[in-house]
C-alpha positions in Angstrom: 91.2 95.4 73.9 92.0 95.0 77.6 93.7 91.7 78.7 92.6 89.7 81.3 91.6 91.3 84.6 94.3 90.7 86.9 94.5 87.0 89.1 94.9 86.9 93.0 92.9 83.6 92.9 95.5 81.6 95.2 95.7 84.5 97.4 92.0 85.1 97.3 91.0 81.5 98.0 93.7 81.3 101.1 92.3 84.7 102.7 88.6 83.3 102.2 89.2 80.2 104.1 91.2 81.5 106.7 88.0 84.0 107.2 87.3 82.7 110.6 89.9 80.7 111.1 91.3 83.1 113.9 88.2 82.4 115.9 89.1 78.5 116.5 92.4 78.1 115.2 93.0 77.9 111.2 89.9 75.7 111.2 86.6 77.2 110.8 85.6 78.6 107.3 84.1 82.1 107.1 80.8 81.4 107.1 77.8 82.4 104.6 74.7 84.3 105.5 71.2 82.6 105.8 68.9 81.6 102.8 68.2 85.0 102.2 71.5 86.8 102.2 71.4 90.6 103.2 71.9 93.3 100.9 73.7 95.5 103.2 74.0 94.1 106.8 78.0 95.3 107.3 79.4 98.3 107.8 80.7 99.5 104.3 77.7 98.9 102.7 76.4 102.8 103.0 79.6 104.3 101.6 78.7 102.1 98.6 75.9 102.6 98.0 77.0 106.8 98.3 79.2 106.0 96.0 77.0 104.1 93.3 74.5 106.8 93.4 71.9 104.0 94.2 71.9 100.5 96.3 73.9 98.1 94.5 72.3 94.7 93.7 73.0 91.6 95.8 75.5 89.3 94.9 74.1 86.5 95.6 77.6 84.1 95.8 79.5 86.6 97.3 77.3 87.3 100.2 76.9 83.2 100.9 80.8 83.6 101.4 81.1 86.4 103.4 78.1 87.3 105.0 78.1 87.0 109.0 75.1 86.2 110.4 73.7 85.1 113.7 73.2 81.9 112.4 77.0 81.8 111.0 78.1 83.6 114.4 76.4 80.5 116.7 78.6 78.0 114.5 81.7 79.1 115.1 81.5 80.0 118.7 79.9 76.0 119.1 82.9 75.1 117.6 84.8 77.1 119.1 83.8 76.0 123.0 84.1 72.6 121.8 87.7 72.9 120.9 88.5 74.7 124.3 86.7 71.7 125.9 88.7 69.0 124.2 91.5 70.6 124.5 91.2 70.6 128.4 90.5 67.1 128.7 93.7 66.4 127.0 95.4 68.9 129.7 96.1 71.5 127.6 94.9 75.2 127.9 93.5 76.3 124.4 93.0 79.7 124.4 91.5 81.2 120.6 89.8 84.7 120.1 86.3 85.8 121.2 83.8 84.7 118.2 82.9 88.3 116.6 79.0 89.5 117.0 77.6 89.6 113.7 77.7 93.4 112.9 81.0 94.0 115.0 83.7 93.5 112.7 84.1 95.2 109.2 83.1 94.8 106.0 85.3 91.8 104.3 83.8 91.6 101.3 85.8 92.1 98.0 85.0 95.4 96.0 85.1 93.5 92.6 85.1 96.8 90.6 88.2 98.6 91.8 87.6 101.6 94.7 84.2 102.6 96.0 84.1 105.4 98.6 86.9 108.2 98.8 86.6 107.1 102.7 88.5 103.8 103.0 86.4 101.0 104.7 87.4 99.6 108.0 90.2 98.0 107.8 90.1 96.3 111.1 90.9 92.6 110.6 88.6 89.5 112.5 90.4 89.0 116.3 93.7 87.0 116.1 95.0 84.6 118.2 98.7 85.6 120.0 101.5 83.6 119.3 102.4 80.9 121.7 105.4 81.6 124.2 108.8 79.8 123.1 109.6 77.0 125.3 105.6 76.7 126.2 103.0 73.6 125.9 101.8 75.2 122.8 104.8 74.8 120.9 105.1 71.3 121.5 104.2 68.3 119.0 101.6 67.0 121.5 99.7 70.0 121.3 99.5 70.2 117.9 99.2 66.7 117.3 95.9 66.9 119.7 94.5 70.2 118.2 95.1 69.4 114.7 95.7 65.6 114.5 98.1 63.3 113.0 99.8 65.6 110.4 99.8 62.5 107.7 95.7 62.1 108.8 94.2 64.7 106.2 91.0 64.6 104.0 90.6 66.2 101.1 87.2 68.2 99.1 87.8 69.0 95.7 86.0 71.8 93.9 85.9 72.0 90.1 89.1 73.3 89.4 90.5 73.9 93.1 91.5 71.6 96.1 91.2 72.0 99.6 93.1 69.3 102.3 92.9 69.6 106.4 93.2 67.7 109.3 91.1 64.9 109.4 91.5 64.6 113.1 92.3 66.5 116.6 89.7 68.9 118.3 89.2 71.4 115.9 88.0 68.2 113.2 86.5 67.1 116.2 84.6 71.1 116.5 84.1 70.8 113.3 82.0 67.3 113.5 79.8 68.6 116.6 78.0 70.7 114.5 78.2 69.5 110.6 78.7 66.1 111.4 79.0 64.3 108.0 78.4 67.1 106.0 81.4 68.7 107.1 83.7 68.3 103.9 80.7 68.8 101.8 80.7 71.8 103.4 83.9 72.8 102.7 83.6 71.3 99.2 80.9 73.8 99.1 82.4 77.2 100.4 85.4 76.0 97.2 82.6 76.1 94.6 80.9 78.9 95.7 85.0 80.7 95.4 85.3 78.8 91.6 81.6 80.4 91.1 82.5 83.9 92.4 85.5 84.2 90.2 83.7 82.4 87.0 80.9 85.1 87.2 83.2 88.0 87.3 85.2 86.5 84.1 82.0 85.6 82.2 80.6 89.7 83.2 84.0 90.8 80.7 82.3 89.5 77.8 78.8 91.3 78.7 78.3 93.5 75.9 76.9 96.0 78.3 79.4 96.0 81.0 81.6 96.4 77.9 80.1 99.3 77.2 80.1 100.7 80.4 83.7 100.5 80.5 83.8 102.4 77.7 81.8 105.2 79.5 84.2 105.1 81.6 87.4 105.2 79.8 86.4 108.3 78.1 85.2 110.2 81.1 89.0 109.0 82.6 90.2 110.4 79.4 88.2 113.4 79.6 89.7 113.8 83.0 93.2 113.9 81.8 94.2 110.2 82.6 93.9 108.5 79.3 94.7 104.9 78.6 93.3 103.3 81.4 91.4 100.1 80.6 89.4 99.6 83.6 89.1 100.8 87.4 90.5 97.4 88.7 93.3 98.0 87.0 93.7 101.2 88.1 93.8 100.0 91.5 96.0 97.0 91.2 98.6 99.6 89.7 97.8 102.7 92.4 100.0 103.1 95.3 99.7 100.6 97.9 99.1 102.7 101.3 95.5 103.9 102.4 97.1 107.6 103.3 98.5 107.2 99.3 95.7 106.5 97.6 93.7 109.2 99.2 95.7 111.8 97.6 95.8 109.8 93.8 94.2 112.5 91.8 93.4 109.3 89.2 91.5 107.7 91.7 90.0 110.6 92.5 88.7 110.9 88.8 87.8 107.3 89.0 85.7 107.5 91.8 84.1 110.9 90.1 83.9 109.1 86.9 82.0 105.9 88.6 79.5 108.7 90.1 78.6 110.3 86.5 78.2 107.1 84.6 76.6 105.0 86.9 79.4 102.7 87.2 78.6 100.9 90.5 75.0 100.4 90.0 75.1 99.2 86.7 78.3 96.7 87.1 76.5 95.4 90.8 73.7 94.7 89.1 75.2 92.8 85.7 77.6 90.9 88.4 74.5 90.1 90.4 72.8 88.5 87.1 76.1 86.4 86.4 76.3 84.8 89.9 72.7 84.1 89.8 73.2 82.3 86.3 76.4 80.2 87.9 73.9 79.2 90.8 70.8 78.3 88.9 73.2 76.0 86.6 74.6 74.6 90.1 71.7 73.9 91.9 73.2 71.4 93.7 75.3 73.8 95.3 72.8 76.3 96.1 70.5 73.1 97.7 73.3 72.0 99.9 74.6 75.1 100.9 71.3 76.1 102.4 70.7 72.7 104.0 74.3 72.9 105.7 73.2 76.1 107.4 70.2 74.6 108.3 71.7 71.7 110.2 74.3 74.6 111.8 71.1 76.4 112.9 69.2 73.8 114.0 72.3 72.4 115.9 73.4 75.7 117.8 70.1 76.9 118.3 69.7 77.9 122.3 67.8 75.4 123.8 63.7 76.7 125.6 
C-alpha cells in the first residue's frame, strides 16, 4: 500500500500567505473569492477541464484561498494606498506593485492530483516589488520600523495545528486595520484554518474507498503503459524532473496524463475532493460564517462610493 502522500505543508502555508504579499509589502494575505466561489474564473481552468474530459467540481476551500475576485482585488489595493499614504506622512517614499485586476494574473491554485494539461499553466508570478538601493532610506531601521513596526510588537492567530505571528504595528498593520478593523487576526486566523482544512480533506480523500479504487484504475493503465510501480500521479510528479521544458518530454507523464483521460481521473478525484472539503466546512461552520462576514466588511468597506 502506498505511504503517505508527500508533505510541503511548511512550504505550502509560507507561499499561501505570501500570496499578495507583493502587492503591499509581505502583509496582505491572498485573498478568497466571494460567498459563492467560482468554478473556473482563472486562466488554467480550461486546460483542466480538457484534460478531465469534463468540468471538475468546485473545491470549495481551495477556491476561498485562492480565488481573486473584485471584491478581494478592492482590499488589497485600499490597503495598499493606505500604506503609501502613511508611509509619506512619515517622509518616506513607499513604493509596492500595482494591485493585479482580477483575471490578469495566472492561475495559482494547487493541482492537488499531480499534472493536468500537457500545456504547462502560466507560470507568471503576482508583481514583485524591487529591491531597495544599498545605502538608500529603505534600507534603514526607521523605515522598517515605520512600515512594519517595532520588531518585538507582534500578534499572533493560531489555527488548529499551525501558527501565524506579524507585526502588530507600522503602516501595513495600520492598512490592514482600515479595512478589517478588529477582525483583522480573525481573519488571518481564518485563511490558517481554511490551509489546516485544505490539507485535512486531501488526507481524509486517501482513505475513500472510491478514490482508492480509482488509483487503482490508474496504476494498471500506468502499468499497461509500460511504467509499472507507480503508486499515484502525485508522486509521479514530486519524483519527475524539475524543469517545465523536462517534463514535457517525460514519456511517464505523458502516460499519466493519457491514463487520467481514459479513467476519468480528474473528474472523479475533483469531485471526491470537493465532497471532503465540504464535509471539513460543514463541521466548521464557524469558519465558513466568519470567512463570509470578513469579506463582507472588506466589501462593504472598499466599495466606491455614489
Amino acid at each position: 500500500m502506498p505511504g503517505p502522500r508527500p508533505r510541503r505543508t511548511a512550504l505550502s502555508l509560507a507561499a499561501l500567505l505570501a500570496g499578495a504579499a507583493a502587492v503591499i509589502g509581505g502583509w496582505t494575505l491572498a485573498a478568497p473569492s466571494d460567498a459563492r466561489p467560482p468554478a473556473a474564473a482563472a486562466s488554467g481552468a480550461p486546460q483542466r477541464a480538457a484534460a478531465a474530459a469534463a468540468t471538475p467540481a468546485v473545491l470549495p476551500v481551495t477556491e476561498r484561498l485562492f480565488a481573486w475576485t473584485e471584491v478581494d482585488y478592492r482590499s488589497a489595493d485600499a490597503q495598499r494606498r493606505y500604506a503609501i499614504a502613511c508611509m509619506a506622512r512619515q517622509g518616506y517614499r513607499y513604493a509596492p506593485a500595482a494591485t493585479p485586476r482580477p483575471g490578469t494574473g495566472a492561475d495559482q491554485r494547487p493541482e492537488p492530483f499531480g499534472r493536468e494539461s500537457a500545456t504547462a499553466p502560466d507560470a507568471a508570478a503576482p508583481p514583485a516589488e524591487q529591491p531597495p538601493v544599498p545605502g538608500s532610506p529603505e534600507t534603514t531601521k526607521a523605515y522598517g520600523r515605520a512600515l512594519f513596526g517595532d520588531p518585538a510588537d507582534r500578534v499572533t492567530a493560531k489555527g488548529l495545528r499551525m501558527s501565524v505571528s506579524r507585526p502588530g504595528h507600522g503602516c501595513l498593520a495600520e492598512a490592514e486595520n482600515t479595512v478589517l478593523g478588529d477582525g483583522r487576526m480573525r481573519w488571518l486566523q481564518v485563511r490558517i484554518l481554511l490551509f489546516e482544512g485544505q490539507e485535512q480533506s486531501r488526507d481524509d480523500l486517501e482513505k475513500d474507498p472510491a478514490f482508492q479504487a480509482l488509483n487503482g484504475r490508474w496504476r494498471a493503465c500506468m502499468e499497461q503503459a509500460g511504467f509499472g510501480g507507480k503508486s499515484d500521479p502525485v508522486r509521479l510528479l514530486t519524483a519527475s524532473a524539475r524543469t517545465a521544458q523536462a517534463r514535457a518530454t517525460d514519456p511517464a507523464l505523458a502516460a499519466d496524463l493519457r491514463c487520467k483521460g481514459s479513467t476519468g481521473y480528474l473528474a472523479t478525484a475533483y469531485a471526491r475532493l470537493s465532497a471532503a472539503q465540504q464535509r471539513w466546512l460543514d463541521g466548521h461552520p464557524d469558519v465558513a460564517r466568519d470567512w463570509a462576514a470578513l469579506m463582507s466588511r472588506q466589501d462593504a468597506a472598499t466599495r466606491p462610493r455614489p
